[in-house]
PDB file with SEQRES, HELIX, SHEET and CRYST1 records, atoms N, CA, C and O in Angstrom:
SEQRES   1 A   67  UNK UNK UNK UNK UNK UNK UNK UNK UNK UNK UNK UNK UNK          
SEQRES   2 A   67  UNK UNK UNK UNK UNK UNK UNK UNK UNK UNK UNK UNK UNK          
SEQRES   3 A   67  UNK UNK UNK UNK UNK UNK UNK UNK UNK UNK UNK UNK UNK          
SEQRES   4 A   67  UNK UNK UNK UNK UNK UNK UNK UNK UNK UNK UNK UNK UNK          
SEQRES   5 A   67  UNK UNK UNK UNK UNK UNK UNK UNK UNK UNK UNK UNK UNK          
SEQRES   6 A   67  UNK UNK                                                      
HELIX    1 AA1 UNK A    4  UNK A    6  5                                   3    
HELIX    2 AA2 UNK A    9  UNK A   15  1                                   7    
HELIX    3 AA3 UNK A   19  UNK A   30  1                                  12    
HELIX    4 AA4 UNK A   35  UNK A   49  1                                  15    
HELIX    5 AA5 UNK A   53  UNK A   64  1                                  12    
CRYST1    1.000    1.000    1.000  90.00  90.00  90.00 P 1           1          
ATOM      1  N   UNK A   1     -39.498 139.721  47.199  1.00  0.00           N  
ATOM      2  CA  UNK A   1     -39.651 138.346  47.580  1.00  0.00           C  
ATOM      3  C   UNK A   1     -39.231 137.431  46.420  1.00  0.00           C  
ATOM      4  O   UNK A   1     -38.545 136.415  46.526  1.00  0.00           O  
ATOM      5  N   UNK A   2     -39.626 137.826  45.567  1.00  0.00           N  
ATOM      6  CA  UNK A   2     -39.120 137.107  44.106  1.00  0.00           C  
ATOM      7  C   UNK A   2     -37.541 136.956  43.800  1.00  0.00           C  
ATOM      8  O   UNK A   2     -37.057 136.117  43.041  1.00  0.00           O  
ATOM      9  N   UNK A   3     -36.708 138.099  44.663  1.00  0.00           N  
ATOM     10  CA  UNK A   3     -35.005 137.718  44.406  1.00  0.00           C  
ATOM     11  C   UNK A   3     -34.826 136.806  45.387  1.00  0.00           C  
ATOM     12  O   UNK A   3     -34.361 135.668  45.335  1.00  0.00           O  
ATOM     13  N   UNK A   4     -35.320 137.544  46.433  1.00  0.00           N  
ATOM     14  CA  UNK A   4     -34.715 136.477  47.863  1.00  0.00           C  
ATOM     15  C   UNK A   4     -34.939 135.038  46.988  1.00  0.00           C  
ATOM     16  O   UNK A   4     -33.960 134.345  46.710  1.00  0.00           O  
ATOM     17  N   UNK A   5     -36.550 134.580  46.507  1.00  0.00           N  
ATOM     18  CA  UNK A   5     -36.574 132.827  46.630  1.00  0.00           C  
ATOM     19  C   UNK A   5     -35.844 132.670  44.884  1.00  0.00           C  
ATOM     20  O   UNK A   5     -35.607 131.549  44.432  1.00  0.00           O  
ATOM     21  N   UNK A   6     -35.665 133.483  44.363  1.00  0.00           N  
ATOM     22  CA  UNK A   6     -34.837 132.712  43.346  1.00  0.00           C  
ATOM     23  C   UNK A   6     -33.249 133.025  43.604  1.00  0.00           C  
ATOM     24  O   UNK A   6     -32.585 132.957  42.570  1.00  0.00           O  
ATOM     25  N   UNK A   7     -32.437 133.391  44.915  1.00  0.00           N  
ATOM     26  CA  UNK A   7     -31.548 133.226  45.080  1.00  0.00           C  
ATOM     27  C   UNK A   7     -30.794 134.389  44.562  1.00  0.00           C  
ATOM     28  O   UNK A   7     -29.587 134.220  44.388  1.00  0.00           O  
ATOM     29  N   UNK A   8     -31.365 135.664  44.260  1.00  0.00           N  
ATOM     30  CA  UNK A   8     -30.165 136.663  43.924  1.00  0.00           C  
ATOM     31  C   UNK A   8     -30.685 137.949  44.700  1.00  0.00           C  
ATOM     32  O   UNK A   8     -31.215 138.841  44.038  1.00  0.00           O  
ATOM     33  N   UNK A   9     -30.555 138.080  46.080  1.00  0.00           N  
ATOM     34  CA  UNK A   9     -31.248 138.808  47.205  1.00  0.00           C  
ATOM     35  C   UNK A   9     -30.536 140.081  46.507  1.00  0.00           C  
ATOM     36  O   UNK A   9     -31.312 140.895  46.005  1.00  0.00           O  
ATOM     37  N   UNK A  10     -29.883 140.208  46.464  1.00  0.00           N  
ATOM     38  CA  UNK A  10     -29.022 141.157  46.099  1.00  0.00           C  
ATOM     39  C   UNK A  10     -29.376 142.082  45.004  1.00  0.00           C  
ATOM     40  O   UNK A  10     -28.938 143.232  44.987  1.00  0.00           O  
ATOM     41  N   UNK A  11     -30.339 141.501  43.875  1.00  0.00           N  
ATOM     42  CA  UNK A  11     -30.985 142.436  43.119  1.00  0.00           C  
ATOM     43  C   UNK A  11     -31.804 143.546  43.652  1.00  0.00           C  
ATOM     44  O   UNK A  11     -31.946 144.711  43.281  1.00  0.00           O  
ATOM     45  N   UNK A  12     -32.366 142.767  44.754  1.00  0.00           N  
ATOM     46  CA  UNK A  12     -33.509 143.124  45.726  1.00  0.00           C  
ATOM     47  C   UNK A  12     -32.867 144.767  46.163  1.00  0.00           C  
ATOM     48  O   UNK A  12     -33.320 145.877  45.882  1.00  0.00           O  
ATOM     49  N   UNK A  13     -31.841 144.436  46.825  1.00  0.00           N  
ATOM     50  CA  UNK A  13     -31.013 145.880  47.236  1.00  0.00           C  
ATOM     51  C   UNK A  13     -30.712 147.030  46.069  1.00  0.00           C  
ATOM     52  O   UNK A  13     -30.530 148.214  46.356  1.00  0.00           O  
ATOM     53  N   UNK A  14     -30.687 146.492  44.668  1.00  0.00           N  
ATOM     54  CA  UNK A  14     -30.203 147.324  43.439  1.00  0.00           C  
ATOM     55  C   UNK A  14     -31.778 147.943  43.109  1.00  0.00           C  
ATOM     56  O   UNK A  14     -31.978 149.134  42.869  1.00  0.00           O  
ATOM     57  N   UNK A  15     -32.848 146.899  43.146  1.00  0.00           N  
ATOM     58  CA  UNK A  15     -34.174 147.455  42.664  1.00  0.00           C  
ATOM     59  C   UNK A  15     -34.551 148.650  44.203  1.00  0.00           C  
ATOM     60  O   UNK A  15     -35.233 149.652  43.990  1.00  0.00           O  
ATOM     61  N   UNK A  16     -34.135 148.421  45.325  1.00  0.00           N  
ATOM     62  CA  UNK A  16     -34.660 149.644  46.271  1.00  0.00           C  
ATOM     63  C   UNK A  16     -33.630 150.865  45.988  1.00  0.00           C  
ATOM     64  O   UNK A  16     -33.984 151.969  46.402  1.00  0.00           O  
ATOM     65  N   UNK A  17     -32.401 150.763  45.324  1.00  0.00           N  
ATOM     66  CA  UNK A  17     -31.696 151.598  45.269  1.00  0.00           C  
ATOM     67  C   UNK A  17     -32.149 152.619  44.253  1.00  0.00           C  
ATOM     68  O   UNK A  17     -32.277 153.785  44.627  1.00  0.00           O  
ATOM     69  N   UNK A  18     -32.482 152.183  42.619  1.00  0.00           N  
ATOM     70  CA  UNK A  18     -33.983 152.943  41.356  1.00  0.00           C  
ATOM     71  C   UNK A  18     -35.191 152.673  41.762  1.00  0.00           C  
ATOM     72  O   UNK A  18     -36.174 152.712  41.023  1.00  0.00           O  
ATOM     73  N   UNK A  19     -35.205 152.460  42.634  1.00  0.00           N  
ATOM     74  CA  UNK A  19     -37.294 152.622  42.977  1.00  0.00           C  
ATOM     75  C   UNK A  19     -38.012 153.716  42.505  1.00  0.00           C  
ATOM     76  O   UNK A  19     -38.922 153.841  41.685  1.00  0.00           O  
ATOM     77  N   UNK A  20     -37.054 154.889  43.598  1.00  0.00           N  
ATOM     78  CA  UNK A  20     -38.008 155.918  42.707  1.00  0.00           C  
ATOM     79  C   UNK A  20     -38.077 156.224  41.507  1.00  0.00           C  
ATOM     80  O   UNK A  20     -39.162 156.619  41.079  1.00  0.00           O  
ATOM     81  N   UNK A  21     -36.878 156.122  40.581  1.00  0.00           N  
ATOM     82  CA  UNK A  21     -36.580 156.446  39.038  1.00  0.00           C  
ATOM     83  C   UNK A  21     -37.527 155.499  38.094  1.00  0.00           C  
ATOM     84  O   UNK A  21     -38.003 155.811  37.002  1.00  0.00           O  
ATOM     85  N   UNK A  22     -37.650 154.485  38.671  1.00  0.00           N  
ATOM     86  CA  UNK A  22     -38.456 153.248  38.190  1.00  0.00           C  
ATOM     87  C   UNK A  22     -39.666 153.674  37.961  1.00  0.00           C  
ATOM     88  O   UNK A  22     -40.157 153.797  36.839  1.00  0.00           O  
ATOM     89  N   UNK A  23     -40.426 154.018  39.428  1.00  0.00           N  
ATOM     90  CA  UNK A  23     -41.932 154.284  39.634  1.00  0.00           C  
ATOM     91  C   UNK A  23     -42.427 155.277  38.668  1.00  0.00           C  
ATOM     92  O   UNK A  23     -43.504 155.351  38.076  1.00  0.00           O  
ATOM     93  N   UNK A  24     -41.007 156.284  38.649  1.00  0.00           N  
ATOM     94  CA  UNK A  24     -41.517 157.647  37.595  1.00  0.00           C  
ATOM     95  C   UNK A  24     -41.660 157.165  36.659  1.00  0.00           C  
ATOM     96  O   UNK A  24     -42.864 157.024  36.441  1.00  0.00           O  
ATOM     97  N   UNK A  25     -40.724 156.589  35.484  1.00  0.00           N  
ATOM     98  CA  UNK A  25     -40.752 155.721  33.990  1.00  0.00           C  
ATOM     99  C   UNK A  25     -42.435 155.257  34.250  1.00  0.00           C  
ATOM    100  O   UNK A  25     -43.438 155.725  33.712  1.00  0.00           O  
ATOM    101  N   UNK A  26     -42.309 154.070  35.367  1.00  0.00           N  
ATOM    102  CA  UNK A  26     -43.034 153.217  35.095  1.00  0.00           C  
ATOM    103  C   UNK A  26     -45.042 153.804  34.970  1.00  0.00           C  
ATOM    104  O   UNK A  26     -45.960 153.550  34.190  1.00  0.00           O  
ATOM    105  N   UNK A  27     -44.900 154.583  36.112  1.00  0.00           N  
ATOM    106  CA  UNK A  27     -46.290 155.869  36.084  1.00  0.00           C  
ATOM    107  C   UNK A  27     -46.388 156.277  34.549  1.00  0.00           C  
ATOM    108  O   UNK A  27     -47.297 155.906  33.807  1.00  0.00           O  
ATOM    109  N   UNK A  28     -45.450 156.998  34.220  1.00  0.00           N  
ATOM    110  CA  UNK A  28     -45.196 157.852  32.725  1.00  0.00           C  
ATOM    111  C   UNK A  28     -45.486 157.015  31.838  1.00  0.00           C  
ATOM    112  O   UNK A  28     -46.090 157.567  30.918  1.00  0.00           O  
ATOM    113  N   UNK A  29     -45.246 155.297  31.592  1.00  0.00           N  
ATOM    114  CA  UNK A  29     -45.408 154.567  30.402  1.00  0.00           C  
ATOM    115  C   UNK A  29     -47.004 154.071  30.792  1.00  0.00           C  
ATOM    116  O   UNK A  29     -48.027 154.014  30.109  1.00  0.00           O  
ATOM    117  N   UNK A  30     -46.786 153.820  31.881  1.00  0.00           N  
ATOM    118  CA  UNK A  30     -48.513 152.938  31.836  1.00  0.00           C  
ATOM    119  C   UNK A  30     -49.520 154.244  31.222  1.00  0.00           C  
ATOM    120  O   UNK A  30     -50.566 153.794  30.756  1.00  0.00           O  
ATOM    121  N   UNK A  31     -49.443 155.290  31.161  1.00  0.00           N  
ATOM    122  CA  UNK A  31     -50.640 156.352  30.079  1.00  0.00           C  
ATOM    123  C   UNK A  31     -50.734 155.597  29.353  1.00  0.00           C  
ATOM    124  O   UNK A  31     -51.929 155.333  29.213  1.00  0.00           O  
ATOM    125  N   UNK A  32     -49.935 154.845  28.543  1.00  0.00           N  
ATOM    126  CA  UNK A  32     -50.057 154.396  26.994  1.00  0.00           C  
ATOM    127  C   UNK A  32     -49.740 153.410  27.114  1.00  0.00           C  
ATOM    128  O   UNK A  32     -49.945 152.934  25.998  1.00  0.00           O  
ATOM    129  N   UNK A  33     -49.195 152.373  27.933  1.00  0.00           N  
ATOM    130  CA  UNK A  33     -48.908 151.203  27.618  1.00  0.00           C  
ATOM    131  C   UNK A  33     -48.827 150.509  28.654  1.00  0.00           C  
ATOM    132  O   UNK A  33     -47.772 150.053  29.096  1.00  0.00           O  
ATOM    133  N   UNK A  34     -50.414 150.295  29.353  1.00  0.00           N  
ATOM    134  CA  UNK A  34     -50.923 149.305  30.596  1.00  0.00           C  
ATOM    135  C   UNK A  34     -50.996 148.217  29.920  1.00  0.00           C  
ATOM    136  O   UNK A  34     -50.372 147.244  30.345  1.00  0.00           O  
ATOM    137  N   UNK A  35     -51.766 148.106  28.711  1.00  0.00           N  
ATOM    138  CA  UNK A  35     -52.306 146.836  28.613  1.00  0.00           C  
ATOM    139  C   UNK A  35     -51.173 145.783  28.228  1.00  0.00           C  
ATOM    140  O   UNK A  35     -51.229 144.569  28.422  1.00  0.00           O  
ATOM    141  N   UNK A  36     -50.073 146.541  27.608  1.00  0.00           N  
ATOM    142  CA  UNK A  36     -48.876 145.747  26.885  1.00  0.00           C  
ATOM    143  C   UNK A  36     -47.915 145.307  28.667  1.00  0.00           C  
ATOM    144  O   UNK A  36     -47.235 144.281  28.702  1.00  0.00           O  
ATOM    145  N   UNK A  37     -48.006 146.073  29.740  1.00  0.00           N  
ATOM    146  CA  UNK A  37     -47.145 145.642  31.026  1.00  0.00           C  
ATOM    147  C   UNK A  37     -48.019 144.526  31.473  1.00  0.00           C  
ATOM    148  O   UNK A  37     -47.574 143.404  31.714  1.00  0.00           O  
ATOM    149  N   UNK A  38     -49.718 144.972  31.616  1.00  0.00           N  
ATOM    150  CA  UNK A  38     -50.031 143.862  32.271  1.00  0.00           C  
ATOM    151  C   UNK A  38     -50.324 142.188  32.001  1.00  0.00           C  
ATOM    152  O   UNK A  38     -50.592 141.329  32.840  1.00  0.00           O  
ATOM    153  N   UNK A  39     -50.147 142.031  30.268  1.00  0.00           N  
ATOM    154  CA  UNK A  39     -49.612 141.019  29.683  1.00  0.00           C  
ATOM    155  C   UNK A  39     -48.291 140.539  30.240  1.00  0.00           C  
ATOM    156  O   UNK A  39     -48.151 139.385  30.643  1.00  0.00           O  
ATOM    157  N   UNK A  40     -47.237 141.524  30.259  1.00  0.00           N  
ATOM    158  CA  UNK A  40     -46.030 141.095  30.340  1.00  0.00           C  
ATOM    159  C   UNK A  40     -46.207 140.410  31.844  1.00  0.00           C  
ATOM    160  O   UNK A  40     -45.446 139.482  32.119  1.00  0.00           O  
ATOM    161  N   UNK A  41     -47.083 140.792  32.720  1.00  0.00           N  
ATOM    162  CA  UNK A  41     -46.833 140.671  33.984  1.00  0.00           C  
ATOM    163  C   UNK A  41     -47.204 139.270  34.171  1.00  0.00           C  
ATOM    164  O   UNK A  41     -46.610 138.671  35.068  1.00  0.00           O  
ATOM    165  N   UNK A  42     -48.376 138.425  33.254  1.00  0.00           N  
ATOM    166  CA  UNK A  42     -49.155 137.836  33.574  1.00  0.00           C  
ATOM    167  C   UNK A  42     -47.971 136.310  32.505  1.00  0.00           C  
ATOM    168  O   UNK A  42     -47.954 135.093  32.691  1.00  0.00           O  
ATOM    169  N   UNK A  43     -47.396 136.943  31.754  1.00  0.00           N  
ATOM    170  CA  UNK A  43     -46.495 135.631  31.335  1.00  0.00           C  
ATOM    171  C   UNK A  43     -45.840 135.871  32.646  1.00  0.00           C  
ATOM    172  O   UNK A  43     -46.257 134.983  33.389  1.00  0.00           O  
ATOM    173  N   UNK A  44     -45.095 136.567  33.230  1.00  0.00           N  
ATOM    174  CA  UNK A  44     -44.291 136.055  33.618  1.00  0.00           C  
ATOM    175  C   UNK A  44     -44.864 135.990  35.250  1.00  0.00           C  
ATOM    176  O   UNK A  44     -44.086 136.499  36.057  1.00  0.00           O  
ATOM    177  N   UNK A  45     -46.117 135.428  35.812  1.00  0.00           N  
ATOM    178  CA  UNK A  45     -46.138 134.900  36.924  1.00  0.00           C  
ATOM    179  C   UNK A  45     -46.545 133.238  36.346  1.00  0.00           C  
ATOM    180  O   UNK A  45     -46.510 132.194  36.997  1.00  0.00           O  
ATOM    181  N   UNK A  46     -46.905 133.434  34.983  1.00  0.00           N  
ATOM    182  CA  UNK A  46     -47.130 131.959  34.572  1.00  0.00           C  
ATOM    183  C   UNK A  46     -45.968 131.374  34.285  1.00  0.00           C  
ATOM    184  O   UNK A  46     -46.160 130.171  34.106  1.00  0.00           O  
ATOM    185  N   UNK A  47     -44.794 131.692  34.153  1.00  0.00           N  
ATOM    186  CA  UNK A  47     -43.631 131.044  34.182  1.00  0.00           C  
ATOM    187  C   UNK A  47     -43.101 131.079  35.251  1.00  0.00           C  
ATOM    188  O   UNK A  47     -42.517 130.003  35.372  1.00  0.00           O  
ATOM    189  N   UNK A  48     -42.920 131.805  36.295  1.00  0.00           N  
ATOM    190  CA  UNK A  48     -43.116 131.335  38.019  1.00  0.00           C  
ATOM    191  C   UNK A  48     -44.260 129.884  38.306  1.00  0.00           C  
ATOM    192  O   UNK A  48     -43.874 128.882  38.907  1.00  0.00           O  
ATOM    193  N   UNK A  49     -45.219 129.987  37.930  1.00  0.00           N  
ATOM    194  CA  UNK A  49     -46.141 129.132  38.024  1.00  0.00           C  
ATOM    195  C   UNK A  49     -45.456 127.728  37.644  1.00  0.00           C  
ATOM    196  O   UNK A  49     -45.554 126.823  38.474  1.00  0.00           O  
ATOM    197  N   UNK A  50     -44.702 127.467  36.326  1.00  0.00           N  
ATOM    198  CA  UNK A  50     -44.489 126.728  36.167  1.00  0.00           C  
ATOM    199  C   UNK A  50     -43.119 126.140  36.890  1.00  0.00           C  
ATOM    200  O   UNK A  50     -42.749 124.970  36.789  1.00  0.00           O  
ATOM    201  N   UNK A  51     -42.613 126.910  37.446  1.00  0.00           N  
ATOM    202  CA  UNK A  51     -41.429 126.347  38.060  1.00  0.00           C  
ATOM    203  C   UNK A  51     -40.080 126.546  36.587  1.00  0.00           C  
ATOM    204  O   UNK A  51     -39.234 125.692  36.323  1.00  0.00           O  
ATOM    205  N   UNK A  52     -40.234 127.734  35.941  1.00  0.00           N  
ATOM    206  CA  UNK A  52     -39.356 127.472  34.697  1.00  0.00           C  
ATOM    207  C   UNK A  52     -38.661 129.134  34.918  1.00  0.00           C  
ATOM    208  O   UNK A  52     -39.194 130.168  34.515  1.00  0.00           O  
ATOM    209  N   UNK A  53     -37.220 129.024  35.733  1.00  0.00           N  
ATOM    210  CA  UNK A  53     -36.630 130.352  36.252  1.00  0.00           C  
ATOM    211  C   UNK A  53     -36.015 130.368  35.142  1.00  0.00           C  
ATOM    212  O   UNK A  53     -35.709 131.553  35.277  1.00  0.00           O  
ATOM    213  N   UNK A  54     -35.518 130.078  34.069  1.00  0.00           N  
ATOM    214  CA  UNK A  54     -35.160 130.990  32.655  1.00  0.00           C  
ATOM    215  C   UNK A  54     -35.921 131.334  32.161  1.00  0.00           C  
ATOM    216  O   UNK A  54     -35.666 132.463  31.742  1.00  0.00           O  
ATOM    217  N   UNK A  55     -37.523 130.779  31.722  1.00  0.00           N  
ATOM    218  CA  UNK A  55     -38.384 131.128  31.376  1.00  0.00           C  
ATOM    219  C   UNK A  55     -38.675 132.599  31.671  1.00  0.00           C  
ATOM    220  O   UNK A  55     -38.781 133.495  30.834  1.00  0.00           O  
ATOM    221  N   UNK A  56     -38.811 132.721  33.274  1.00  0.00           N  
ATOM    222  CA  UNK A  56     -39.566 133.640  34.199  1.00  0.00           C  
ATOM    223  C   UNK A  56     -38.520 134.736  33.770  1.00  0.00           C  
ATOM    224  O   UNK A  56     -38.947 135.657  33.074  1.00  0.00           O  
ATOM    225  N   UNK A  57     -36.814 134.718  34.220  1.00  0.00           N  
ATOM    226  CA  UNK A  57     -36.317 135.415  33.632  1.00  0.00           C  
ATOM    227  C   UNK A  57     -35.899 136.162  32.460  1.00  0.00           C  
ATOM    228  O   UNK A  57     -35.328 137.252  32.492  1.00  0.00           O  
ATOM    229  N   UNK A  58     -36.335 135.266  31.049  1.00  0.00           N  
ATOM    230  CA  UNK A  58     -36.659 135.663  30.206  1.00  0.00           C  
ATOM    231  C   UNK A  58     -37.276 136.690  29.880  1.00  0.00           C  
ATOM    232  O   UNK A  58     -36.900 137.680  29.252  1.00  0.00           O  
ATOM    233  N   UNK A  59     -38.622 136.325  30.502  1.00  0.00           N  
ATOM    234  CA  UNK A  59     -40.209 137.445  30.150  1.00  0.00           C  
ATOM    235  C   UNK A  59     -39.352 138.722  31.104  1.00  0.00           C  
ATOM    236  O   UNK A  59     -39.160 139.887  30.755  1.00  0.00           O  
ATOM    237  N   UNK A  60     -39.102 138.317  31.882  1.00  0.00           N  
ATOM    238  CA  UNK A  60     -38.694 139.924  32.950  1.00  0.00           C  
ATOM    239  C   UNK A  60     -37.903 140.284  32.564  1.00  0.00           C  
ATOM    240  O   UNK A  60     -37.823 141.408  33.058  1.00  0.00           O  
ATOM    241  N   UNK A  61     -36.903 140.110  31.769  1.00  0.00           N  
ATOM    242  CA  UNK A  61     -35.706 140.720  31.146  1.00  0.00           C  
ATOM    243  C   UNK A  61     -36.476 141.254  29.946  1.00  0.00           C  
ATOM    244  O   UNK A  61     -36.057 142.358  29.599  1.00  0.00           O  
ATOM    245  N   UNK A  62     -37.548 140.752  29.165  1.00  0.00           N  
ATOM    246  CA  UNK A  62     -38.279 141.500  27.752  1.00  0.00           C  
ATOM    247  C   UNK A  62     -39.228 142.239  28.567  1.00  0.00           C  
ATOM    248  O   UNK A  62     -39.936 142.957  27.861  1.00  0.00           O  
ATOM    249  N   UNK A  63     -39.435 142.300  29.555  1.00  0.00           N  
ATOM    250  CA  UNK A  63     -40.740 143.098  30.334  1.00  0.00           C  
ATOM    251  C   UNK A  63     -39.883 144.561  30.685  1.00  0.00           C  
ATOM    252  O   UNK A  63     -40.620 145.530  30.504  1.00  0.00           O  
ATOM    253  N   UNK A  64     -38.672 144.891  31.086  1.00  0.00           N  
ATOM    254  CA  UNK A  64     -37.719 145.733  31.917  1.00  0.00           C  
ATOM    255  C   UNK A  64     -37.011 146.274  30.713  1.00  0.00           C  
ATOM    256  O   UNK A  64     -36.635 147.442  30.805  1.00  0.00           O  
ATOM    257  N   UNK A  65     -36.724 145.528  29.421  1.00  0.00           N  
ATOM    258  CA  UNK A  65     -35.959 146.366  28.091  1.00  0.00           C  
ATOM    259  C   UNK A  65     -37.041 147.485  27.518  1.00  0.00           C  
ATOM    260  O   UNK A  65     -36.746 148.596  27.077  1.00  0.00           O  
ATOM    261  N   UNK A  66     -38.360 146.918  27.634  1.00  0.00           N  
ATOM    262  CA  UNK A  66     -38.983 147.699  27.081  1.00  0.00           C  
ATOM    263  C   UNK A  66     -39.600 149.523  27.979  1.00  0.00           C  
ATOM    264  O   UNK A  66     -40.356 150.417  27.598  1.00  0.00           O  
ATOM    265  N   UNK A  67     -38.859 149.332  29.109  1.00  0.00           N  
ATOM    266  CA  UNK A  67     -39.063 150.630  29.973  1.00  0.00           C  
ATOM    267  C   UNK A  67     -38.070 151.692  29.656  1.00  0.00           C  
ATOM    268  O   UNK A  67     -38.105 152.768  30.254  1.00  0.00           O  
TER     269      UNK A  67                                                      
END                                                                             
């Protein structure tokens, strides 16, 4: 829902295409490093919040390097 309303639906199709490869990483890192994702998660619905899509993209681009 987050590509569709910021206009790049199309990611949407690339993220169902690594879902599963994703989920595995992403299972495998949270052992050790929940508390550091669910920070990351929480800037970046507060930069959704603010209406600031470089912002938002920012944090999700430093949230996704670090996987």
């Amino acid at each position: 829902m987050v590509c569709e309303l910021s206009g790049v639906g199309f990611e949407a199709a690339l993220n169902r295409e690594t879902k599963a490869h994703m989920d595995r990483v992403q299972f495998l890192s949270l052992a050790f490093n929940a508390p550091s994702a669910f920070a990351d998660h929480r800037r970046i619905i507060a930069a959704l919040r603010l209406g600031g899509p470089h912002l938002a993209a920012g944090s999700t681009c430093g949230h996704l390097g670090k996987i």
